[in-house]
C-alpha positions, -999 to 999 in steps of 0.1 A, spaced: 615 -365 -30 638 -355 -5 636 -317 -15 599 -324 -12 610 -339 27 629 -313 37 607 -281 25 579 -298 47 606 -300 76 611 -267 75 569 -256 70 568 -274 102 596 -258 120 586 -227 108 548 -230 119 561 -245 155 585 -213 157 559 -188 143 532 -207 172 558 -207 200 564 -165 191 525 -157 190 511 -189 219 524 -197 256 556 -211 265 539 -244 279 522 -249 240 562 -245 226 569 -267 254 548 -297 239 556 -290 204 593 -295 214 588 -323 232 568 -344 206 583 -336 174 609 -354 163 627 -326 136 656 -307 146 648 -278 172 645 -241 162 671 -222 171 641 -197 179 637 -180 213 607 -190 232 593 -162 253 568 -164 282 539 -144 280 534 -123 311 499 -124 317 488 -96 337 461 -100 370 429 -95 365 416 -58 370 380 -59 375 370 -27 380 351 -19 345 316 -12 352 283 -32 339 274 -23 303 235 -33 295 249 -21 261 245 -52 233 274 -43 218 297 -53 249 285 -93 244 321 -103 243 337 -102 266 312 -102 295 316 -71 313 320 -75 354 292 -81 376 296 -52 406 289 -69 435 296 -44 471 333 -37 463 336 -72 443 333 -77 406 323 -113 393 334 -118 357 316 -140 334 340 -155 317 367 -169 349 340 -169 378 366 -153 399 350 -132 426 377 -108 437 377 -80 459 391 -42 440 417 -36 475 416 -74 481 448 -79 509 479 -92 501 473 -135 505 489 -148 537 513 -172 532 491 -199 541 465 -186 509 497 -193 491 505 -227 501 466 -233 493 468 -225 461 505 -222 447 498 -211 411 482 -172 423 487 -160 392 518 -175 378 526 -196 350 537 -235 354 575 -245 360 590 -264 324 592 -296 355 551 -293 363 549 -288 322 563 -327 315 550 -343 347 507 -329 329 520 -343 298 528 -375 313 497 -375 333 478 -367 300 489 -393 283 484 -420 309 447 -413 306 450 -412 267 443 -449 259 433 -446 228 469 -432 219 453 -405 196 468 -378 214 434 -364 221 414 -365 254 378 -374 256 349 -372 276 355 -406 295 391 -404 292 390 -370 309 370 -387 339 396 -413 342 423 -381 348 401 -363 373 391 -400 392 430 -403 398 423 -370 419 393 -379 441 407 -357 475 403 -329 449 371 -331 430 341 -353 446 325 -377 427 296 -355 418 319 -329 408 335 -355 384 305 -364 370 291 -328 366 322 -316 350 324 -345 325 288 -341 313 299 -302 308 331 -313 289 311 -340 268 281 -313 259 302 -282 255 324 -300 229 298 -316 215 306 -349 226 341 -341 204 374 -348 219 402 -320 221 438 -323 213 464 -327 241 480 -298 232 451 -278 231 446 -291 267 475 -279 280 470 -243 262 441 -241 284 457 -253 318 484 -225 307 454 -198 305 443 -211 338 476 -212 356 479 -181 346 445 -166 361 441 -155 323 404 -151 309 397 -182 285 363 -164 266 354 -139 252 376 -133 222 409 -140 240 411 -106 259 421 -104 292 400 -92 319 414 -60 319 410 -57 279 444 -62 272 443 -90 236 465 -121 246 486 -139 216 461 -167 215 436 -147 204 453 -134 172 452 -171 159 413 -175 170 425 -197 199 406 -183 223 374 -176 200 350 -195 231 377 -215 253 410 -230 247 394 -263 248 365 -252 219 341 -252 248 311 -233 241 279 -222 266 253 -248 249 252 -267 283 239 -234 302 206 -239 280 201 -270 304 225 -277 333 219 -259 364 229 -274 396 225 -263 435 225 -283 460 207 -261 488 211 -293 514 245 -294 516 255 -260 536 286 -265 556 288 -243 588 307 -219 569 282 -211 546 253 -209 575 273 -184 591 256 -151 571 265 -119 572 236 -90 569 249 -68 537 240 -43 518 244 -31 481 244 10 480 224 22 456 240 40 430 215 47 402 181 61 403 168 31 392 185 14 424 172 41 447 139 41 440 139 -1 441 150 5 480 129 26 487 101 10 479 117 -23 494 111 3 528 78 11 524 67 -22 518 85 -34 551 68 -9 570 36 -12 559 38 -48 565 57 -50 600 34 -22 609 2 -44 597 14 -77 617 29 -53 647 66 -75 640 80 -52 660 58 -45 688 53 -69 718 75 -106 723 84 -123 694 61 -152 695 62 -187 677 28 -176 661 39 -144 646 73 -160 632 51 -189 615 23 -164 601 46 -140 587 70 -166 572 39 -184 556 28 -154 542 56 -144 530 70 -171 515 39 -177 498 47 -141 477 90 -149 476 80 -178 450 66 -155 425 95 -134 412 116 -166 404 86 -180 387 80 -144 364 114 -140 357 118 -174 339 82 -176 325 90 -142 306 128 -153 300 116 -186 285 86 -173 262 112 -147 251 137 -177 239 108 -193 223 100 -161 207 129 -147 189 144 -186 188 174 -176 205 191 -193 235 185 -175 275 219 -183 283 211 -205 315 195 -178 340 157 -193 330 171 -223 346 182 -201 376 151 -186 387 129 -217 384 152 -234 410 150 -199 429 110 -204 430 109 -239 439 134 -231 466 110 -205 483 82 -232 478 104 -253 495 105 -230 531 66 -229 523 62 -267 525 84 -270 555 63 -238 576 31 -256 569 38 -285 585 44 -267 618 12 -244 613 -19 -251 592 -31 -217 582 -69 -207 583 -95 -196 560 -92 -159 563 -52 -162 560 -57 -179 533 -78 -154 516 -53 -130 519 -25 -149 507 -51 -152 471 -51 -115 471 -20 -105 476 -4 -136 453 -32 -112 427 -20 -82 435 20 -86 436 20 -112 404 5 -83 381 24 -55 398 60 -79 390 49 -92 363 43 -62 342 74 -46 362 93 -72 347 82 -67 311 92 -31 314 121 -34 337 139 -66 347 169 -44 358 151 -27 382 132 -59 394 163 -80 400 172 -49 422 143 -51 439 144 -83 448 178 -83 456 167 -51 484 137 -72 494 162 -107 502 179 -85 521 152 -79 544 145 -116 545 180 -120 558 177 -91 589 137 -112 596 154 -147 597 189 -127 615 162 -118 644 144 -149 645 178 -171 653 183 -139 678 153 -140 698 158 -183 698 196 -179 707 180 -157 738 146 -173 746 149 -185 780 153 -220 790 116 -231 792 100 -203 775 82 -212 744 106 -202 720 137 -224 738 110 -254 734 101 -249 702 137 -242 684 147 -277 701 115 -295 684 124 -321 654 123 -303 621 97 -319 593 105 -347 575 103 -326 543 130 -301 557 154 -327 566 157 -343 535 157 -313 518 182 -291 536 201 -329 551 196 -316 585 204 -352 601 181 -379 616 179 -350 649 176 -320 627 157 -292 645 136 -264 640 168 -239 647 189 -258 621 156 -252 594 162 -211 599 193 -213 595 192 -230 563 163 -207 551 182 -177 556 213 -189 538 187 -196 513 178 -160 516 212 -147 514 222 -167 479 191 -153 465 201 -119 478 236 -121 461 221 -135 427 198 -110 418 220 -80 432 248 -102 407 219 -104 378 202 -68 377 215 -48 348 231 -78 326 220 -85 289 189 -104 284 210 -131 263 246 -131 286 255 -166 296 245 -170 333 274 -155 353 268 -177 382 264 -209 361 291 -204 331 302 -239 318 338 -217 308 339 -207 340 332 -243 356 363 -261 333 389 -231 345 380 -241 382 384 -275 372 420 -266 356 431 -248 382 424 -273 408 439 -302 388 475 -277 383 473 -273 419 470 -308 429 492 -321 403 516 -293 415 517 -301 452 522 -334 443 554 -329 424 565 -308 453 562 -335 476 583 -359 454 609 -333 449 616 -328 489 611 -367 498 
């Protein structure tokens, strides 16, 4: 009996030391501190885990599922699998970008390490050394000047769904807040961003996500809340993706010669800018900006249903990306009812552009999502020169009157504009509208038909979450320390 004891002593201290050779230092950390056997004698290492190198280019190959292969966005590249958006020559961070967010890239002090674990366990109250979905609510209530209440519930429905309603081990928590301190990609496989194979992945740690995560909540969780712009995010820049392939060229210039048959058709940019023209070419055009969104997800979703395989959350995407456009249509109607003959048109030309996209699409979604990224683009410059010619318009003149007039009802409860939300605040919502769906399909064109959505990655939204709790929990220890 007690040989029995003792060779299951050492099987344990073995498999800690073999664990704390191959896994992080704070996952040796917690093995040391809740076992109650003799410590190793063992050296525990540190992994250092290198930044992230985005600068691989997008593969449409099938073969490159895992990892997700960077999005390249202007001179940025969005990853799948950490939703970091970082610049290739990004600056060196000031020191107040440091003191925002102390972790940059390093791992977590053997102090911060104890202070989780205690912090952990407070919210375990089941004592099972496992945290679920409600208990994991409980931790991130504690933090509300962090994460808002919709941000609590949002990412407790993704923990709860992803895990399949499963709790996961505390020690398998704090691997992944290890990953995340350490700006370390937590999918695909375990491999870094820049390819390089991380210890956890050799014992299938990181096969989806240190906490087991997997992407089943992208089928049906999409959120975006287009109301709530701050004035940081109404303040939009006019950019451009250069086109690179001939695939992009030939998507711009078509994008040109649509514009300029169209401008010169409704003479934009001859005479005054007048409240009339801005209504009728918004109306008309908005009318057409709904039907991409709509294709896309039709064909994405009778694909799904087809081959009886998951979309991988970017169905989900575009329908909220055609109800948004529908959205500015609502709100331009109630400031202009359109006539018969406008009408008309608008039933041709819905005719004619649904057939041309929608067998576009079926051949091409690459070069559609191109398209339409070029085409948002020129929404953004139209909307750009609106708020111009209204920031100008002389005090009296039509245009001063009219920007000053109370928004509809529809747009202020949609965009929250405020009981006096005006016609001025409405464009500039609309074209930050423009501009998000500018970025996304640039971000889109050229990924796999079945790749998790990049801009809605349930992986992606529990790392954020990770390395916001660190930091808070982190600036809080500080503050204790120099009290």
């Amino acid at each position: 009996m007690l040989i029995g004891t003792t060779l299951r002593q050492g099987g344990l201290i073995a498999s800690r030391t073999s664990r704390c050779r191959s896994s992080s230092a704070l996952l040796c950390y917690l093995d040391q501190s809740t076992t109650t056997t003799p410590s190793s004698s063992s050296t525990t290492v540190r992994n250092q885990h290198p930044q992230h190198s985005f600068s691989t280019a997008i593969s449409t190959s099938k073969s490159h599922y895992y990892p997700k292969p960077p999005i390249q966005l202007l001179r940025h590249s969005f990853h799948t699998s950490s939703s970091l958006l970082q610049s290739d020559n990004a600056p060196a961070k000031s020191k107040e970008e440091e003191e925002a967010n102390p972790l940059s890239g390093s791992g977590i002090t053997p102090s911060l390490r104890a202070a989780i674990i205690a912090d952990l366990k407070s919210v375990d109250f089941d004592g099972n050394g496992r945290i679920d979905a409600d208990e994991l609510q409980a931790l991130l209530g504690k933090y509300n000047d962090t994460f808002s209440e919709g941000e609590i519930l949002e990412l407790t429905e993704i923990f709860y769904t992803s895990t399949g309603a499963a709790s996961v081990e505390i020690y398998r928590f704090m691997e992944a807040l290890d990953a995340a301190a350490s700006d370390k990609s937590t999918s695909g496989g375990g491999e870094t961003a820049d390819g390089e194979v991380s210890p956890l992945a050799v014992k299938g740690a990181f096969k989806t996500h240190p906490l087991g995560i997997g992407t089943c909540a992208s089928e049906y969780m999409f959120t975006k809340t287009h109301g709530k712009y701050t004035e940081e995010d109404l303040n939009i820049e006019a950019t451009h993706v250069p086109p690179v392939t001939f695939s992009d060229k030939t998507a711009l210039f078509a994008v040109r010669c649509v514009r300029l048959v169209f401008d010169t058709a409704t003479l934009w940019n001859f005479g005054s800018v007048t409240k009339n023209k801005i209504l009728y070419r918004a109306i008309f055009l908005e009318t057409i900006a709904a039907i991409p969104g709509m294709v896309a997800a039709i064909i994405r979703h009778f694909r799904s249903l087809r081959n009886m395989s998951r979309d991988g959350g970017m169905l989900n995407m575009f329908i909220e990306e055609a109800n948004n456009e529908r959205m500015h249509l609502l709100t331009f109607i109630r400031m202009k009812e359109p006539g018969y003959l406008f009408r008309a048109a608008v039933i041709g030309s819905q005719f004619g552009f649904g057939t041309f996209f929608l067998t576009a699409y079926i051949i091409n979604p690459t070069w559609c999502h191109r398209f339409i990224g070029y085409i948002e683009e020129e929404a953004v410059h139209t909307y750009t020169k609106i708020l111009n010619e209204f920031d100008n318009a002389e005090e009296g003149s039509e245009l001063y009157e009219w920007k000053e007039e109370d928004a509809p009802k529809i747009a202020k409860g949609y965009w929250h504009l405020g009981e006096y939300g005006n016609v001025h605040d409405v464009m500039k919502a609309v074209r930050a509208d423009e501009a998000e769906h500018r970025d996304v399909n640039h971000a889109v064109s050229g990924v796999p038909d079945d790749a998790v959505n990049p801009l809605y990655d349930p992986r992606a939204k529990l790392d954020g979450m990770l390395r916001k709790y660190v930091n808070d929990i982190m600036k809080k220890e500080a503050s204790k320390q120099s009290a």
